[in-house]
C-alpha positions in Angstrom: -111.9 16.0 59.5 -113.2 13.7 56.7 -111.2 13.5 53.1 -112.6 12.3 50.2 -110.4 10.0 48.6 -112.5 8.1 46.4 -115.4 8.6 43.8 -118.0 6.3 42.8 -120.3 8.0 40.6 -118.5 11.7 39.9 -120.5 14.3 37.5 -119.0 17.5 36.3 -122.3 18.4 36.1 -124.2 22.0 34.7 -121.7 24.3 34.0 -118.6 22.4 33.7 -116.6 22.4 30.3 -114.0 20.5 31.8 -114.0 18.1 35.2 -111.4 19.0 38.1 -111.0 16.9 40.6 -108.6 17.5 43.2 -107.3 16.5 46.7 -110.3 17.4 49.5 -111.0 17.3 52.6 -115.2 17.0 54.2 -116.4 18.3 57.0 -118.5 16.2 59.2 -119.4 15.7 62.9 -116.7 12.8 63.5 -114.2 11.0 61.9 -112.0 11.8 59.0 -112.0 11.5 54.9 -109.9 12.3 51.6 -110.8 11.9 47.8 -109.0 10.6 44.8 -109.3 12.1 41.1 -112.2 10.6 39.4 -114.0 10.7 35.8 -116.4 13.1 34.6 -119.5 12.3 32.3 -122.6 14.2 31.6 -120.2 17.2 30.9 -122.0 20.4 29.5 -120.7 23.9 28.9 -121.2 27.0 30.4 -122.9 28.2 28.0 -125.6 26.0 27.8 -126.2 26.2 31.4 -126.0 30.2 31.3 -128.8 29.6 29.0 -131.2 28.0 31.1 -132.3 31.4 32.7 -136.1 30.9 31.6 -138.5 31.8 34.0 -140.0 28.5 35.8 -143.2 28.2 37.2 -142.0 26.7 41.1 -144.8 24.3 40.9 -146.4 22.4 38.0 -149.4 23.9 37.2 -152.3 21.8 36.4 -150.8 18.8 35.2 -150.7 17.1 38.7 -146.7 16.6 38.3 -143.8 18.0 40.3 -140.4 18.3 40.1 -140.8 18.0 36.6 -139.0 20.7 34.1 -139.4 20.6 30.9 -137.1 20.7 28.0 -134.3 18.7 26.6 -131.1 20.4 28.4 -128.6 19.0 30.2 -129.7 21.0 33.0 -133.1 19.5 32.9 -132.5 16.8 32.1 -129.8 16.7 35.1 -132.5 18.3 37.4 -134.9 15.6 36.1 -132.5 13.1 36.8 -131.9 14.3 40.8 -134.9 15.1 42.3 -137.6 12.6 40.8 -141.0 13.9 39.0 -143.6 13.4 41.4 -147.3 12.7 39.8 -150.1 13.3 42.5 -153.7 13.8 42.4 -156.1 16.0 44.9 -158.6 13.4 44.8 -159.6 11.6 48.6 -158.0 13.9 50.4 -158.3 13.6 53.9 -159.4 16.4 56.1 -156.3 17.7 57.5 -154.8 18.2 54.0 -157.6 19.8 52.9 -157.3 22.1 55.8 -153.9 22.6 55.3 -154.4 23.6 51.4 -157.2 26.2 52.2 -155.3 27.7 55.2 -155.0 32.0 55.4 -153.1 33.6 57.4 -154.4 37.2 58.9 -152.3 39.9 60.4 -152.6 38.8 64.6 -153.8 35.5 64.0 -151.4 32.7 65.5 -149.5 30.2 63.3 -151.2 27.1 63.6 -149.8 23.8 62.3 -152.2 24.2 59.4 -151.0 27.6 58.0 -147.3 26.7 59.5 -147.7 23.8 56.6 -149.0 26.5 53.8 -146.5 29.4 55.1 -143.2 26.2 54.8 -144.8 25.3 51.2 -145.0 29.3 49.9 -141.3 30.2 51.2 -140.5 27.2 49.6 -141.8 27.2 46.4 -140.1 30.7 46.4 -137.0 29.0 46.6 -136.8 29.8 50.2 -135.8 26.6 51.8 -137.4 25.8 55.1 -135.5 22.2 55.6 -137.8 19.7 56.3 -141.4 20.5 56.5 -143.0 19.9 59.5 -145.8 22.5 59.5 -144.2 24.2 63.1 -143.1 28.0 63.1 -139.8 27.5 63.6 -135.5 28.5 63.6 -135.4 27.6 59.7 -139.0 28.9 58.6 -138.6 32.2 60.1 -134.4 32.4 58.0 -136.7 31.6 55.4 -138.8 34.4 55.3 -136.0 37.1 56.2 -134.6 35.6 53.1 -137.7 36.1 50.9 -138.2 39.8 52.4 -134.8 40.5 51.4 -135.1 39.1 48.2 -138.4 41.0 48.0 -137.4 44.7 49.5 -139.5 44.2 52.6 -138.9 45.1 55.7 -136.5 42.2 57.8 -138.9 41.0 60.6 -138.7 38.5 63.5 -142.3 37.3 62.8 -145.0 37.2 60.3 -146.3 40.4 59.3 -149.2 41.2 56.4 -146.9 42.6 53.9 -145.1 39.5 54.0 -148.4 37.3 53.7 -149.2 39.3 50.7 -145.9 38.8 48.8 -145.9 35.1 49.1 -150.0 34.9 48.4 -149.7 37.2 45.1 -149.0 34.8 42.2 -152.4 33.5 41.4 -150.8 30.3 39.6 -148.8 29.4 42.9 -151.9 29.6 45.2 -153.7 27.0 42.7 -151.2 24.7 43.8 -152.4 22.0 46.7 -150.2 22.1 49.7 -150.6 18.7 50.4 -151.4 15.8 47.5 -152.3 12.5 47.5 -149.8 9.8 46.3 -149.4 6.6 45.1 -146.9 4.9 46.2 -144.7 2.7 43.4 -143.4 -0.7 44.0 -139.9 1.8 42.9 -140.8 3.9 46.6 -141.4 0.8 48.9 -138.2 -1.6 47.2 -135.6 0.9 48.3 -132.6 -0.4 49.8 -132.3 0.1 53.3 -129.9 -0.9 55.8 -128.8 -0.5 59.6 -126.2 1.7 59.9 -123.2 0.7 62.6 -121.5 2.6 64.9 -118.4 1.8 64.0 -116.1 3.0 61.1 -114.9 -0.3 60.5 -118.4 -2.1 60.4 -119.7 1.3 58.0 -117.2 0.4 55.7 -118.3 -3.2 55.3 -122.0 -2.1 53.9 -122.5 -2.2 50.1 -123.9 1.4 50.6 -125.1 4.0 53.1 -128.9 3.8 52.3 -131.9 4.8 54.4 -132.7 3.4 57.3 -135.8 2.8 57.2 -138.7 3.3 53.6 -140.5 6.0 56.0 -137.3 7.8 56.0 -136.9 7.4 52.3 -140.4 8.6 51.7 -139.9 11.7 53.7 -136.6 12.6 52.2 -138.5 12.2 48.5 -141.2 14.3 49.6 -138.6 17.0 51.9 -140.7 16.3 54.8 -140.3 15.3 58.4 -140.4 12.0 59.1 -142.3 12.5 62.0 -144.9 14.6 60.0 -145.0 12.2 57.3 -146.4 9.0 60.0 -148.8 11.6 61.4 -150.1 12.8 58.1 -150.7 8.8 57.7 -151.4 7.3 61.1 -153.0 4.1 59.5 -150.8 3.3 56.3 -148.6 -0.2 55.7 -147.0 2.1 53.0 -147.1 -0.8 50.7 -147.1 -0.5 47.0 -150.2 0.8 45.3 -151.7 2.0 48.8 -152.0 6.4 48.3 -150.4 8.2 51.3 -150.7 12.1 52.0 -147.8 13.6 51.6 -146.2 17.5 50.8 -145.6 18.7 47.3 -142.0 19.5 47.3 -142.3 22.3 43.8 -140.1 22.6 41.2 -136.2 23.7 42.4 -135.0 26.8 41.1 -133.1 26.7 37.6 -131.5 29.7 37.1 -127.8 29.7 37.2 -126.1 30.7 40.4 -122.8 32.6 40.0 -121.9 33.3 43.7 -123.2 32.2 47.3 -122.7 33.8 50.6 -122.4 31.0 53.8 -123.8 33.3 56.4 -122.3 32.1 59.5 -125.1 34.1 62.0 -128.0 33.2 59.9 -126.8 30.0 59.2 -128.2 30.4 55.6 -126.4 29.9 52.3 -127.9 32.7 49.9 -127.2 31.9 46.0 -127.1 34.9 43.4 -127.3 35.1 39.9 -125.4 36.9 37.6 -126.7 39.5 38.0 -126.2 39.5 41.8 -130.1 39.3 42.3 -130.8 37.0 45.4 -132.6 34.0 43.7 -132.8 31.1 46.3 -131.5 30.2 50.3 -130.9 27.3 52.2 -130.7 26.6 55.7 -127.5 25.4 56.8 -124.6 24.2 59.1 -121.3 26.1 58.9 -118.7 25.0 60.9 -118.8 25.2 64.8 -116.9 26.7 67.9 -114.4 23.9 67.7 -114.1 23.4 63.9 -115.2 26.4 62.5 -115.1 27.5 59.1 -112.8 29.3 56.6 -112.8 33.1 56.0 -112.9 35.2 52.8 -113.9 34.3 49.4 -113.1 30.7 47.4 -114.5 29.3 44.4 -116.5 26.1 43.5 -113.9 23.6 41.7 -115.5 20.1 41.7 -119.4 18.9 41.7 -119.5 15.4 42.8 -123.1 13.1 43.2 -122.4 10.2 45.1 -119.5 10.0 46.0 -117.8 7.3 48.3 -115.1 8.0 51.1 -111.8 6.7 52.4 -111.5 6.5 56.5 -108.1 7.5 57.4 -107.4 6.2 61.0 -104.5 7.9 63.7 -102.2 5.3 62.4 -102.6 5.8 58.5 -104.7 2.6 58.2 -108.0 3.3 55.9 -111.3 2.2 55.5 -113.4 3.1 52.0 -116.9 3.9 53.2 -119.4 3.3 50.8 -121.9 6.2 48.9 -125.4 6.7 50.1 -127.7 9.3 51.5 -126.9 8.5 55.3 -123.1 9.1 54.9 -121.7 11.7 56.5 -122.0 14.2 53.6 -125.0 12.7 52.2 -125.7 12.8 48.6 -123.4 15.6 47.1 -119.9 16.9 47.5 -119.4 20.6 45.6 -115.5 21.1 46.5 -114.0 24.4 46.7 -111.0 26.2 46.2 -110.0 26.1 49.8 -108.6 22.4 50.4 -110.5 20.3 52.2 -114.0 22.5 52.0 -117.1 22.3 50.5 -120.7 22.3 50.3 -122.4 19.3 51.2 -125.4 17.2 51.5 -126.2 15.5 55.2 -127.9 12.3 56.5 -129.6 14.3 58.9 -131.9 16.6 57.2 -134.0 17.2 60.5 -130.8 18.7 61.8 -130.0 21.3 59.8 -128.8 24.4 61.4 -129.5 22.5 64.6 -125.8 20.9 64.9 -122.3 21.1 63.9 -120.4 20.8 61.0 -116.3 20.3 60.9 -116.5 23.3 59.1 -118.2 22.9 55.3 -121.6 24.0 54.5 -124.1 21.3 55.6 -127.6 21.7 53.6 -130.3 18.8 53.5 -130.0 16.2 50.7 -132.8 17.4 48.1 -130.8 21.4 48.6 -127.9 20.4 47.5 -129.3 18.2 45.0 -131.0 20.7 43.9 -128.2 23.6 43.6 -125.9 20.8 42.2 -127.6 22.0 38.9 -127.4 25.1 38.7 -124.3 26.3 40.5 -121.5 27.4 38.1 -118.3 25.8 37.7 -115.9 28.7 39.4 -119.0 30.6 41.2 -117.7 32.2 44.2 -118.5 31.2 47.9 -118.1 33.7 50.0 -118.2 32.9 54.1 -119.0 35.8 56.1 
């Protein structure tokens, strides 16, 4: 079991009047972690976050920019902050994206990787998180879309169905947007830091940070796609700066303000709810496993940590401070519950998710709990059934 013990960078972020930080615990595949009380800055109030309930179009429309919300609140600006604004262009596409962005699905037609790619951008722009794109019909695509017919009053189905292809095709503004986009890349994408990451706890903890791997895997976590997809989509490319790579347009994240989530340990999906108890986004996840499973009932969110760093405690007390990044074991964000010890977490592994085990938090992808890092409420129930 992993406990935080120390905090590099900690944000009471979006709906925190005040910052609590107490004694946790992380779940992660190996190993084990505590944290220490930190500092808080970027501190807003609840009621500026309750505020930010504004309808949001998921993708920019016509402006050629992503991820980019507009207005001055520290919820935007926040959001803004997390998951960068993308600017893109349609222009020289090659052919597959252009296949990809006019792809229709019909009721008995099979899911090609084409229409899997249209099908992963629609439940996602819906706030139906797929995981990684990777244009297949797959585990987390089809918890997807059970999530958006719930959400939507349709009938719960194992596999594509008409009614479903005409709820996610209906909003004329969404289907304007291009599925795939061409990029340039910035000398700000190719001079990321990257590293090698050891094996060993003790050789971990001698890195200045847990960075990527690899720029490809950088790229594809910017752009929530697989990494694997992302080199095929770009068989030729040096991925050097100024040279334009096609990549997926990840949509704007939803911004309403989510007041409870359900872990759902069969579905292995987090559902978020507003207010209002309307089901307003899911995420694929990892909860628990057979031999560390997670806890029972209902708890309540008390910290919301972004990059945090972790302490190592070894069998005979001895520790080792592991440094922040996006390939440590809980990735990018730490949202700490009531229950000791739990919480809801990023992973270094976004491939994976829903695919392995967890020492018994909730596991989502990097850019997912980025993204509900902004919006879930300080005190917001988390409910594991």
């Amino acid at each position: 079991m992993y406990q935080l013990t120390k905090i590099s960078k900690a944000m009471a972020v979006i709906g925190l009047s005040t910052a609590v930080f107490m004694g946790q615990s992380i779940a992660a595949t190996t190993d084990s972690m505590s944290m220490d009380n930190g500092s808080d800055s970027d501190v807003s109030s609840d009621s500026e976050a309750s505020s930010v309930n504004e309808e949001v179009s998921p993708v920019t429309s016509g402006s050629g920019m992503s991820q980019k919300l507009t207005g001055d609140t520290k919820t935007t600006v926040s959001r803004n902050k997390f998951l960068p604004t993308i600017k893109y262009t349609t222009e020289d596409l090659s052919t597959t994206a252009k296949k990809v962005n006019e792809a229709n699905w019909t009721e008995g037609a099979s899911i090609d990787r084409n229409t899997g790619t249209k099908l992963q951008a629609l439940l996602n722009w819906h706030h139906n998180g797929v995981g990684a794109v990777d244009g297949y019909w797959g585990k987390n695509t089809r918890k997807a879309m059970q999530a958006f017919q719930q959400a939507n009053d349709l009938a719960v189905t194992e596999t594509l169905n008409d009614e479903t292809w005409q709820a996610l095709t209906k909003n004329e503004k969404l289907m304007t947007q291009p599925v795939l986009i061409s990029y340039q890349l910035s000398e700000a994408d190719i001079n990321v830091k990257t590293t090698t990451i050891p094996t060993e706890t003790a050789a971990k903890a001698k890195l200045e940070g847990m960075y990527y791997e690899s720029l490809t895997e950088a790229l594809a976590e910017k752009f929530h796609i697989s990494e694997k997809y992302l080199k095929s989509l770009n068989p030729n490319a040096q991925f050097a700066v100024g040279e334009t790579v096609t990549v997926y347009n990840p949509g704007n994240p939803n911004t309403k303000p989510v007041s409870r989530v359900v872990a759902d340990k069969d579905t292995e999906t987090l559902y978020a709810y507003d207010e209002n108890d309307n089901l307003i986004a899911s995420y694929p996840t990892t909860v628990g496993s057979t031999a560390t499973p997670s806890p029972t009932g209902t708890h309540t969110v008390k910290v919301k940590v972004y990059e945090p760093n972790y302490t190592y405690t070894a069998e005979d007390g001895s520790k080792l401070i592991i440094p922040p990044g996006p390939n440590n074991p809980v990735g990018s964000v730490w949202i700490g519950l009531s229950k000791p010890t739990y919480g809801i977490h990023g992973s270094p592994d976004p491939a994976r998710i829903s695919r392995q085990a967890s020492a018994g938090c909730i596991r989502l992808t990097n850019w997912d709990a980025l993204s509900l890092l902004g919006v879930i409420q300080n005190g917001a129930t988390v409910e594991f059934s």
